[in-house]
N, C-alpha and C positions, 0 to 999 in steps of 0.2 A: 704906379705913382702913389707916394706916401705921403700925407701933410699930416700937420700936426693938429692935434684936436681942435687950438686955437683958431687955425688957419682953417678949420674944418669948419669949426663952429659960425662962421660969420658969411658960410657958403650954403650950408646947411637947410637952412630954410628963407631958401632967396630961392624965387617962382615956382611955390610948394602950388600945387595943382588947385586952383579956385574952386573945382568942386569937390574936392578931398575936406578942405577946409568950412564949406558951408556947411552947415547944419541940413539944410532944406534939400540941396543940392545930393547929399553924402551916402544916400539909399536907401533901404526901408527900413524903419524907424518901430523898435519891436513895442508893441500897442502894451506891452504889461509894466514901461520904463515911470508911471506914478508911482507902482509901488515900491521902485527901486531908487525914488528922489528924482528922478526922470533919467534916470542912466540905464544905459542899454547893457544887459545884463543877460547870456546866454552860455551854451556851454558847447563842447568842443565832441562832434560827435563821428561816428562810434567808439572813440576812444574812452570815452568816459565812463563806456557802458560795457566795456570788454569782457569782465568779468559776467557777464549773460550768455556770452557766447555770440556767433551770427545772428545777428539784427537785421533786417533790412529798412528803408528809408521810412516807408510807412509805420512798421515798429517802434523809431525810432524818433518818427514826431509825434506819437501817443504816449510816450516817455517822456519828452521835453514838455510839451501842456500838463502832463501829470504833475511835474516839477513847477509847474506856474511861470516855465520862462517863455518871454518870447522871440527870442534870438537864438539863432546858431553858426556855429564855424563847423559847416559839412565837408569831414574828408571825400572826397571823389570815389571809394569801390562802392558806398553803397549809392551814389547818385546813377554810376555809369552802369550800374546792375540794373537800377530802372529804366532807363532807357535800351538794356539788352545789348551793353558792349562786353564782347569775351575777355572777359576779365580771369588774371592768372590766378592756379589751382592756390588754396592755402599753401603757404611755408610749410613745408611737411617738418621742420625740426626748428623749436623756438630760436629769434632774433641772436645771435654773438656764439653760439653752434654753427660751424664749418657743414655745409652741404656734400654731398658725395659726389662726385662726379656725372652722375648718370640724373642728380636730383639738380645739380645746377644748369643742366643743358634743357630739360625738360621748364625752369623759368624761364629762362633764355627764348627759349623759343613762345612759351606762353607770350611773356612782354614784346616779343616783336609781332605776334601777329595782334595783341593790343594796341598796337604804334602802328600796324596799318592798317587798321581800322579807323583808329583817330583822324588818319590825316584824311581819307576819304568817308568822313561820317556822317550818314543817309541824313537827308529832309528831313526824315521820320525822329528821328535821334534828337531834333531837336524840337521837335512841336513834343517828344514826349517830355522834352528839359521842361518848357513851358507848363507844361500838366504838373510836374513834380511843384516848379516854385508856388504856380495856382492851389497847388496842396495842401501847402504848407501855410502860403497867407490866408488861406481862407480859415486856419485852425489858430489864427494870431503869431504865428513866428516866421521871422525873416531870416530868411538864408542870407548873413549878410557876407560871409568870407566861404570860398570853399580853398580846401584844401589839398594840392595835388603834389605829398608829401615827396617825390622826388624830379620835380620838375627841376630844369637846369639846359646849361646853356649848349650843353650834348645830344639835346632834341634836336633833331630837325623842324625847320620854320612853320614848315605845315603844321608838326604837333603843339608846337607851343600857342600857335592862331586860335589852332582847337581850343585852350586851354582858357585863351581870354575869350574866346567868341561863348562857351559852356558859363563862363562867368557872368559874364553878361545877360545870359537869356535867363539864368536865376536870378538877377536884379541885385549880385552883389556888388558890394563896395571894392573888393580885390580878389587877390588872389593871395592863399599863405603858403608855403614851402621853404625846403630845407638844403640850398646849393652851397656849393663853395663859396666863400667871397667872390673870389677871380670870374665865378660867373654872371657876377650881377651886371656888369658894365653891361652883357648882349643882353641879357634879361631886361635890365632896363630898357636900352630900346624899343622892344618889344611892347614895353607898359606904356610908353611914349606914344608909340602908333596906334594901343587901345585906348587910351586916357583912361586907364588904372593903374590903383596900386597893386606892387607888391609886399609882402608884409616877409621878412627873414624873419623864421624861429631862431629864439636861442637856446643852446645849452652852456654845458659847463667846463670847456675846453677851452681855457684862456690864454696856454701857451701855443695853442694850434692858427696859424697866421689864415687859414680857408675858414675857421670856424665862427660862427656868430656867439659870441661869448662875454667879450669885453667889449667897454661902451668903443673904440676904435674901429671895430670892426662893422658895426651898423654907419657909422660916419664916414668911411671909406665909402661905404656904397651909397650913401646919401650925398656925398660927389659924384659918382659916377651919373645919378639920374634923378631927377626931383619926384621923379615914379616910383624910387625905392622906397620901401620903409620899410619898418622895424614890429615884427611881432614878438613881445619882451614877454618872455615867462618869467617873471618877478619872481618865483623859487630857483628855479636855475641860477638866474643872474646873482641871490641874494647869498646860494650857497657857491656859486663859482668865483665870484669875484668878492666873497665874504663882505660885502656893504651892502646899504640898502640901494634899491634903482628909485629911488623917490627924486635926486635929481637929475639922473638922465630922463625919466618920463614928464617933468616939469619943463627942463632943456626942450624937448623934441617931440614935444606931444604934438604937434600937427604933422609929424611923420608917422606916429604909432598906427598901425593898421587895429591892434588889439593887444589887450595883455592876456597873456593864461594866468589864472588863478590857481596857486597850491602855495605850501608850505614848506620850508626845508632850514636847517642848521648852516651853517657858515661852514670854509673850510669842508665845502663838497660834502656835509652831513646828509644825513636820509630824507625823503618826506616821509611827515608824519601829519596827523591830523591839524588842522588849521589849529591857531593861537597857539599850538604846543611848542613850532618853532621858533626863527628868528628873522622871516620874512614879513615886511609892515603891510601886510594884506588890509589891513582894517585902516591905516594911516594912510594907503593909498585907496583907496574907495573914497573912502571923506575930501582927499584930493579932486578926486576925481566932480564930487559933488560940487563943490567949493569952486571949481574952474569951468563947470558944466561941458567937460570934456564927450566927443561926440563918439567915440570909439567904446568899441564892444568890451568888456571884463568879460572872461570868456570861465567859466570854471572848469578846469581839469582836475579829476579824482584819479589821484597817482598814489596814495598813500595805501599802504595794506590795508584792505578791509578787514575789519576786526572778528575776531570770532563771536556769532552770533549774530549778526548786522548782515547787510547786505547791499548793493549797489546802489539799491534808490533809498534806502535810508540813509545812509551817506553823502549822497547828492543830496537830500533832502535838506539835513545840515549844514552843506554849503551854502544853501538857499538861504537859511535862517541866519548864520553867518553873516554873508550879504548885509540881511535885510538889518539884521542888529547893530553894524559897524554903520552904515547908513542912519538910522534912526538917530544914530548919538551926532550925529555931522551939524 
């Protein structure tokens, strides 16, 4: 079923979840959000940090305090590594490189003995969940999104349970991940029976009808369940659909789970370091201020690291970034 944005819009946020929408209610509240105008301001990890190499979560919240933030969107290998779920071997040959045969049966079978584990995952697994999030707030950052980048409606019920029961015992606000459309309808249910959101990434495939890309496609699944929502990478959005998302994110800000922070040109252009593009990073922060919106600005470092520079001096300047589009609000 298809309706039109119209018809979409006036359904859209009609019985958005009371505690999605409380401030008080909405979960932990990163203790560093004064110096960011009181906006919750964290970053999107181990992706941020890639270029380090293997992280693991304790690594990786001595990086985030480094950085002065105190929020994060924690993908799921390094959380489920703490807890000691057999987690599959590295990609032996980088992401859009074709597998051999012998190299795709060997994931295959890693990812299903990780799906049976999940669906029967010990006591223990989860008082060490508990230790992880205790970890973390006691160094001032909230795990407030984790991220279980191929969740979808092709799990079985048991693992996706997993999925919000892990969410929960880290005290986040949702769950972020990257399904087809068509599977948000059972997804939804699913955030229905936990009372969380889900937040859909977007990219930049706008002719693609499964893809979250164009504002239609968060609004289709924001019918199908008042537990969906929209995690808006405002460079994606800004280079795939060449506008700015300042009024989708005004439209549907009590749907947004988070935005990612980066940069990019119009007409599917590159990132490149912040203010070089034509993404309103600095005009939606001040947004953000101005509406004391309660959702995470998540930063993501996707632009080539420059010769001579290095990961956290880069993140470093997102920070600063931030804090200077802020100041002027």
């Amino acid at each position: 079923m298809h309706l039109t944005r119209r018809e979409i819009g006036k359904l859209a946020l009609a019985g958005v979840p009371a505690a999605w929408m409380s401030s008080a209610t909405a979960g932990a509240q990163s203790r560093s959000t004064p110096r960011f105008g009181g906006l919750s301001v964290g970053v999107i990890a181990p992706y941020s940090f890639r270029a380090m190499g293997a992280l693991d979560a304790e690594a990786l919240l001595r990086h985030i305090v480094q950085l002065g933030l105190g929020a994060t969107e924690l993908q799921s290998p390094p959380a489920e590594a703490f807890v000691g779920a057999p987690l599959p071997p590295p990609r032996p040959v980088p992401f859009g490189q074709p597998l051999s045969p012998e190299q795709a049966a060997v994931q295959r079978a890693a990812r299903e003995t990780l799906r049976q584990w999940r669906q029967a995952a010990p006591a223990g697994a989860f008082s060490a969940y508990r230790e992880l999030r205790k970890t973390f707030e006691s160094a001032g950052v909230a795990i407030q999104l984790i991220k279980f980048d191929d969740l979808s409606a092709d799990w079985p019920d048991a693992e996706i349970d997993y999925a919000f029961t892990v969410a929960k015992t880290l005290g986040c606000r949702g769950i972020t991940c990257e399904p087809p459309l068509s599977h948000t309808r059972r997804l939804g249910r699913f955030a229905e029976k936990h009372g969380l959101m889900l937040g859909y990434h977007g990219h930049t495939a706008v002719a693609d009808v499964e893809a979250f890309a164009r504002p239609g496609s968060w609004e289709q699944a924001f019918f199908y369940s008042k537990y969906n929502g929209a995690n808006i990478d405002i460079g994606h959005f800004t280079a795939g659909n060449s506008r700015s998302p300042v009024e989708f994110i005004r439209e549907y800000h009590d749907r947004i789970t988070n935005l990612h922070l980066k940069d990019r040109r119009v007409n599917n252009g590159p990132n490149v370091p912040w203010g070089e593009g034509d993404t309103p990073i600095r005009e939606i922060l001040q947004l953000m201020k101005r509406e004391r919106y309660t959702f995470m600005a998540t930063i993501e470092l996707e632009y080539p690291i420059p010769p001579g520079s290095d990961t956290m001096t880069e993140l470093a300047r997102c920070v600063r970034f931030v804090e200077d589009a802020l100041a002027d609000a």
